[in-house]
N, C-alpha and C positions, 0 to 999 in steps of 0.2 A: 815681522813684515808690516806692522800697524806703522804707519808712519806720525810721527805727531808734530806740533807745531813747535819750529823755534825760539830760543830765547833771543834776548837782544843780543845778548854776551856770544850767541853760538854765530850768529850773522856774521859779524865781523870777521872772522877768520877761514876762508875756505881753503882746498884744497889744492895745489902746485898741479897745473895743466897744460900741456900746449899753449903757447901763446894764441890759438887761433880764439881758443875760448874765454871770454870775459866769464866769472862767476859773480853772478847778480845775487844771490839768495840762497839762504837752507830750506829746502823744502820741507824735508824729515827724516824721518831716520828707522830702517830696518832693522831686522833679526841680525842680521852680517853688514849692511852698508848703509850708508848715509845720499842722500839723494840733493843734487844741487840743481838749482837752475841755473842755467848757462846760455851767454851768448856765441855763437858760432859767426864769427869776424867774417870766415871767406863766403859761406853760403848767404849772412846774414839774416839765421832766424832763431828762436830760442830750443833750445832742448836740455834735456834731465840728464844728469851724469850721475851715474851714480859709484862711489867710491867704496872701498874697503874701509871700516870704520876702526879706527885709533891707524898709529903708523908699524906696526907690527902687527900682521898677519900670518896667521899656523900655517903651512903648508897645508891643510885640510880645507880652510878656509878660501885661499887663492885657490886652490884645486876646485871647489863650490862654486867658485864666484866665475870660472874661466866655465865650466860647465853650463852655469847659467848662459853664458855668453855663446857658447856654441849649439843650445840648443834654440834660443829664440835667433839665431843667426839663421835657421832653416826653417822658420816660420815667415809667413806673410798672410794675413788674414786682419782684416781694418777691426775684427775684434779683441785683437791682442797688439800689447804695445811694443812695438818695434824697436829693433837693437839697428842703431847706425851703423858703430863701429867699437871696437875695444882701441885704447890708448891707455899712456901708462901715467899713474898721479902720483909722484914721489917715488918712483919706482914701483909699485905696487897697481895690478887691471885697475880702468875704468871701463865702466859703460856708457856707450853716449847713446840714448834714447831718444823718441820720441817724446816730447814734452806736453804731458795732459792736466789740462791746469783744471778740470772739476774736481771735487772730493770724491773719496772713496765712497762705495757702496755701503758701506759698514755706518758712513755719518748721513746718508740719504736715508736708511731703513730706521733708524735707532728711534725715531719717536712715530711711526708711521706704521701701519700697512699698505699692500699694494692691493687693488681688485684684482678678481680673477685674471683678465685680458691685459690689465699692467705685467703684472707677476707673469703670466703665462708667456709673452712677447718679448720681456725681459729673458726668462730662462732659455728661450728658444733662441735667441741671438748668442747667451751662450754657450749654447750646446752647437750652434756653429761652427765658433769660435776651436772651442774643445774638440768638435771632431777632427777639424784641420788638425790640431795640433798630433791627435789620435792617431792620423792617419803618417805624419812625419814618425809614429813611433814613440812618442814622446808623451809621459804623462805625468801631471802636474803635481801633486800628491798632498799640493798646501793650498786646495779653492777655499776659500770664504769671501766674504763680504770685504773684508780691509785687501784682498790682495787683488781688487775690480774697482778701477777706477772710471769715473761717469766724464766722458768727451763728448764735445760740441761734436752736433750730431749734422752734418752736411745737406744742406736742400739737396732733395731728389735722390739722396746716394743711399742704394739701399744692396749694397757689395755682398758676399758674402753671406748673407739671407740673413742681413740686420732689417729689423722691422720699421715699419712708415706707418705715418696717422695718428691716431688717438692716442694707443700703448705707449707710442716712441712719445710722445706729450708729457703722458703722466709721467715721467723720469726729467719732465724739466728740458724736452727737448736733446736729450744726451743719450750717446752710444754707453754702453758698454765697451769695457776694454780690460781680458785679463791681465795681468801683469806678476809681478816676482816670479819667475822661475827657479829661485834658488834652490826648492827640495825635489827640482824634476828630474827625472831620468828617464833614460831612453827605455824601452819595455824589452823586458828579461836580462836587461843591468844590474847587478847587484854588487856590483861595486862601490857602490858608494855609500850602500847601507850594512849595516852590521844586522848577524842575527839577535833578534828580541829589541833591536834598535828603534823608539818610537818617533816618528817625526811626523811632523803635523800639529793641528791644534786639538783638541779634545772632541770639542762639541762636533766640528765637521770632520772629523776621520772616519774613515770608513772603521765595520768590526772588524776585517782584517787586517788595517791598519791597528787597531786598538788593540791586537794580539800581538803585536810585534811580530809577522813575517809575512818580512820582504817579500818573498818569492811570491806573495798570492797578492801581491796589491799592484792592479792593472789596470786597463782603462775602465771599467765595473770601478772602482773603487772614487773616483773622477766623480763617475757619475754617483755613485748615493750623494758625495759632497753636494753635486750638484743641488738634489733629494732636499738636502738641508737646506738649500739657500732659497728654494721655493719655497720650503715650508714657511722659513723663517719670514720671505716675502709676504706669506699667505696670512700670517695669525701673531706674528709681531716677538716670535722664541723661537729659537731654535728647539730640537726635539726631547734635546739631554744636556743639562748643564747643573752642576751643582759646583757648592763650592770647594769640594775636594775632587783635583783632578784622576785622582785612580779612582774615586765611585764615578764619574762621569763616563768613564774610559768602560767599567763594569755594564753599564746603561748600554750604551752604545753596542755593546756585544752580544749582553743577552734581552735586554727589553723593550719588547715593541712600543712602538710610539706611539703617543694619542694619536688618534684622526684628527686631523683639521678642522674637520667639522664640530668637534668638540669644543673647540675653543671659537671657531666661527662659525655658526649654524647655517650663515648664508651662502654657504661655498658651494659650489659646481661640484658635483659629487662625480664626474669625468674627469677633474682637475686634481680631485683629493686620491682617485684610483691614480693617477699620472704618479702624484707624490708619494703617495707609498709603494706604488711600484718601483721607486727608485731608492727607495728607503730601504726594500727588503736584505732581511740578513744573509742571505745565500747569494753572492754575487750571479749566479745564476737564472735568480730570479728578477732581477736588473734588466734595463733593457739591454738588446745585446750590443748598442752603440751610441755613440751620442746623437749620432745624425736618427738614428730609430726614435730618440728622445725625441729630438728638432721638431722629426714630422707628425708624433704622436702630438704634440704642442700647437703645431702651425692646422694641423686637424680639428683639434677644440676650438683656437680662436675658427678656423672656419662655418663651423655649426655640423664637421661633421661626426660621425662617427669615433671612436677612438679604441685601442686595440689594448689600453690598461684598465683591468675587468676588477673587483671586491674578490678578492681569493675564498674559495665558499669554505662551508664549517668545516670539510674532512680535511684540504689542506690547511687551513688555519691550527685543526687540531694537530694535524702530521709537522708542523711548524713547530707548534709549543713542545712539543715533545721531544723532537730533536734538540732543540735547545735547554731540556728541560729534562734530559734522559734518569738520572735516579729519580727526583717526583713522580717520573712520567710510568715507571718500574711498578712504583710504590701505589699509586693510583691503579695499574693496571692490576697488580695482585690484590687491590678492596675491589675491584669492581668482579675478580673472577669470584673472588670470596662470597661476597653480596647475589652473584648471579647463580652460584652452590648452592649458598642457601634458599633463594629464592625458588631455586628446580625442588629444593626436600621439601621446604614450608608448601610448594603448589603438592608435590604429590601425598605430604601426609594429611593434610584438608584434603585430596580428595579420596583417602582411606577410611579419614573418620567421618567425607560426607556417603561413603558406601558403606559403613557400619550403621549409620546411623539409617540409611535408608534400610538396610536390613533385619534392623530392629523392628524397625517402625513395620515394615513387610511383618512380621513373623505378628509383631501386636497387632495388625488388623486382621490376620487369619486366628488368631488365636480368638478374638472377640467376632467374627465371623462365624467360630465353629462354637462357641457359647450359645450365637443367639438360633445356630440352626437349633443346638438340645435344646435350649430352653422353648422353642417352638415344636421339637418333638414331641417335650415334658405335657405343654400345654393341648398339644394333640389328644395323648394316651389320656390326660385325664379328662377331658373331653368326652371321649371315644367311655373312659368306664364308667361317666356320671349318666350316658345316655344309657348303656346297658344296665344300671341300677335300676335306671327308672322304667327300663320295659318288664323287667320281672317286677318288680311291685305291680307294673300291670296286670300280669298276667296269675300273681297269686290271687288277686281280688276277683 
């Protein structure tokens, strides 16, 4: 889906179109098609056509590509880019698009962060966008940065709950616009995915996406992508990337991700609970929709309140453990262990501090009852040195 730039050698030769279409340009080139710029003779204005790439397509391929086609056909939302019409190029779908001549988001972030209220007005136009699409049924399954392309952004027009002012600025004046629909499908489709079948990119798949099954990746799954592409707005990385794709995929499933705040201490600690709320591993714990995302977002840029809370220590701990079930096992049988011992070590101290105090009881009565004798002793002889001395009285 990254599109890149052409060479000179690729310019030259495009692809067999309707005469209506003049082809000016390669723009770049996807996962499945190649994306042209085109002039439209009867309307007379430019638009993106995007073709099936080589002249021999799988029947899996066409079958993707007609897919794409019919599901952006039931969209309208000025955050996603618009399908004209399908026509055919050598025999083989084309798309004829909307033509958005900014770069992708992917080459707008890559030496940058965003502030808070950039980032946050960014994500919330597309969590718009996403809802629309949500609500057609339709969920995207491949969001990142290269698949959002940045459009001139229209004085005054603020459609669809795209953002005005400062936010919409820091982007350079440009909308937001998702785009490639190629891995989307309708919700509770599984047609078109195999089981254990991964699609998507690494770093932004959801964990149930990184498990490979289909059946559990829904609009929750949208949104942690989403998760990602604020963070990555936020602190300049995304959450989990390494350079082997199955340890990354491993990340993503079981290891929480830094805070934000870790890597940028200046962050909105309202906007870091937004992102990990959408980060969480439990699609559950996700917000329950995009537009829930929207307004959770359009809340913070307001100064008000916001409803994604720091998960406290027993669910944090009820978290890792789930995730974490034999350590979690193994820990719990040291700490019963530990807390065994800990009940016999308290009551054998307080055995040997009641022997000892018993002791000690018996040696103060035992020296008690010495110093009564020996105060008896000194009585009696007392008592017989006085009676000695009244008879020597009394002989004289």
């Amino acid at each position: 889906s990254v599109l890149r730039a052409p060479s000179a050698a690729e310019v030259a030769g495009g692809p067999v179109l309707p005469m209506r279409y003049r082809v000016q340009r390669r723009l770049g080139q996807g996962g499945m098609g190649v994306v042209w710029e085109c002039y439209d003779e009867v309307v007379q204005r430019a638009v993106a056509v995007k073709v099936l790439r080589g002249t021999s397509a799988t029947a899996d391929e066409v079958r993707r590509f007609l897919q794409e086609a019919t599901l952006l056909g039931r969209l309208n939302h000025r955050g996603i880019v618009r399908v004209i019409e399908v026509i055919s190029a050598g025999g083989l779908p084309a798309l004829v698009m909307e033509l958005v001549r900014g770069p992708a988001l992917s080459d707008f972030i890559r030496d940058r962060t965003l502030s808070d209220r950039e980032a946050a007005a960014a994500v919330a136009d597309l969590a718009s966008a996403l809802q629309h699409a949500h609500l057609q049924g339709i969920v995207h399954r491949d969001l990142k940065p290269s698949n959002i392309l940045l459009g001139e952004l229209l004085p005054g027009v603020n459609d669809g709950g795209l953002s005005e002012g400062s936010e919409a600025r820091g982007l350079q004046g440009q909308q937001l616009l998702i785009s490639d629909f190629g891995l989307a499908r309708l919700s509770g489709d599984q047609t078109m995915t195999q089981a254990g079948q991964l699609l998507g990119t690494p770093s932004w798949m959801s964990p149930e996406q990184a498990a490979g099954n289909g059946a559990k990746i829904t609009a929750a799954s949208d949104i942690y992508s989403l998760g990602v592409i604020l963070y990555q707005m936020l602190t300049g990385r995304v959450p989990f990337m390494t350079d082997d794709p199955v340890t990354t995929l491993a990340l993503v499933r079981f290891e929480p991700p830094a805070a934000p705040r870790m890597l940028q201490p200046g962050l909105s600690r309202d906007l870091e609970s937004i992102c990990l709320k959408c980060l969480s591993k439990d699609p559950r714990d996700r917000y329950g929709s995009a537009g829930a995302l929207e307004l959770d977002l359009r809340a913070f840029l307001a100064g008000r309140p916001v409803q994604a809370r720091p998960p406290g220590l027993l669910l944090q701990l009820w978290r890792w453990s789930h995730r974490n079930p034999a350590v979690a096992i193994l820990l719990s049988a040291l700490m019963i262990f530990l807390g065994g011992f800990a009940i016999w070590a308290e009551f054998a101290a307080r055995r040997e501090r009641d022997l000892s105090r018993r002791a000690n009881d018996a040696k103060l009565a035992v020296e008690s009852k010495s110093r009564d004798i020996e105060r008896q002793n000194e009585e009696i002889e007392r008592q017989l040195t006085s009676a000695v001395e009244l008879m020597e009285q009394l002989v004289l």
